[in-house]
N, C-alpha and C positions, 0 to 999 in steps of 0.2 A: 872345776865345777863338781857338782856331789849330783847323783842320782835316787832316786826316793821312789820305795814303792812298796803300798800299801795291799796288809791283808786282813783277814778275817772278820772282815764285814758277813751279813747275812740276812736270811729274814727268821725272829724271834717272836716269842710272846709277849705283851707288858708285864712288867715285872722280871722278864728274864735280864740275862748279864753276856757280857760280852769281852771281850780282850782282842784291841787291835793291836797291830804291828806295821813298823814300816823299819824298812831295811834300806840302809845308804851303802853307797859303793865307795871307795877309796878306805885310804889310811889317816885322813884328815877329818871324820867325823866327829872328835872331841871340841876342833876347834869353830862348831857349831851351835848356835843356840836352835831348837827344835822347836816347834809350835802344831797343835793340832787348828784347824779348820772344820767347819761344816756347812753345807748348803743344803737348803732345803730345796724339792720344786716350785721352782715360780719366785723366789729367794735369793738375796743376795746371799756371799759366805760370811760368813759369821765367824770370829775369834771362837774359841773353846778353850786352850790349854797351852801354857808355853812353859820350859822346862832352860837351868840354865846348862853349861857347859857342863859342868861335873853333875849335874840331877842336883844339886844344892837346895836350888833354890824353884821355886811353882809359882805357878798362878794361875787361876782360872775365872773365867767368864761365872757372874753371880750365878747365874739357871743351873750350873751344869756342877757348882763345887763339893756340894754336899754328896754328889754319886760318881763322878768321873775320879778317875789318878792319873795321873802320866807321870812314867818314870824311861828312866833309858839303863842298855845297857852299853857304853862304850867302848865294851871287847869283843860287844856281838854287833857294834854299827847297828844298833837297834832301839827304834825309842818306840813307848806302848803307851796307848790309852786304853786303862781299863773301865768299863763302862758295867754300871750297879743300878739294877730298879730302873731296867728301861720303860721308858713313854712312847707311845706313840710319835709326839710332839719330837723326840729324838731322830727321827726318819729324817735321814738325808745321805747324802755321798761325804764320807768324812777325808777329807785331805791330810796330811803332813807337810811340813815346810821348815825351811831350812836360810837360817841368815848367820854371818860371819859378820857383820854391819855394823854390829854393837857391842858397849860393855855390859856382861854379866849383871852390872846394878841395873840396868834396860831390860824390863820383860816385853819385848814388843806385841801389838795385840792388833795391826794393823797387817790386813792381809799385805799391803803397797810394800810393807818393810819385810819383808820374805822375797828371796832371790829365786829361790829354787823349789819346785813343788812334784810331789808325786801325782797321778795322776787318778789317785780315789778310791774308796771301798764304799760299796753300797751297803746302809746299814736302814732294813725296815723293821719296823715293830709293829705288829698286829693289834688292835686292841680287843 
């Protein structure tokens, strides 16, 4: 199994920016696809951002493509969402997730298809 755990969540202004982290444990995080999540209160979670093995390849959730990035680094066992021109509407606990499950041509965008999950950063925005 891989362990997952997110940081730099926080509470910001609209309009500010943000860069999360999540850092996995072992020597076998390459052979991972990565995916961010978010939950709002009162919300189910929500797809955001999935990343393939080698960072190749992206995808993102319509709302969220034109300000988020996710990229990883796999010598630092580390994958990021960088977050641009935060909303309010943004305010949630953002997850990471981690599946071995599938091939690379497979962006999965369903929470069910993630195996393993960090346990969240709290991310508010003020307006």
């Amino acid at each position: 199994q891989v362990q997952l755990v997110e940081s730099g969540g926080g509470l910001v202004q609209a309009g500010g920016s943000l860069r999360l982290s999540c850092l996995a444990s072992g020597r076998t995080f390459s052979t991972y696809i990565m995916g961010w999540f978010r939950q709002a209160p009162g919300k189910e979670r929500k797809f955001v951002a999935v990343i393939s093995r080698s960072g190749g390849r992206t995808n993102y959730a319509d709302s969220v493509k034109d300000r988020f990035t996710i990229s990883r680094d796999n010598a630092k066992n580390t994958v990021y969402l960088q977050i641009d021109s935060l909303k309010p509407e943004d305010t949630a606990v953002y997850y990471c997730a981690a599946t071995a499950a599938y091939p690379d041509s497979i962006g999965p965008m369903s929470e069910y298809q993630y195996a393993y999950w960090g346990r969240g950063t709290q991310v508010t925005v003020s307006s």
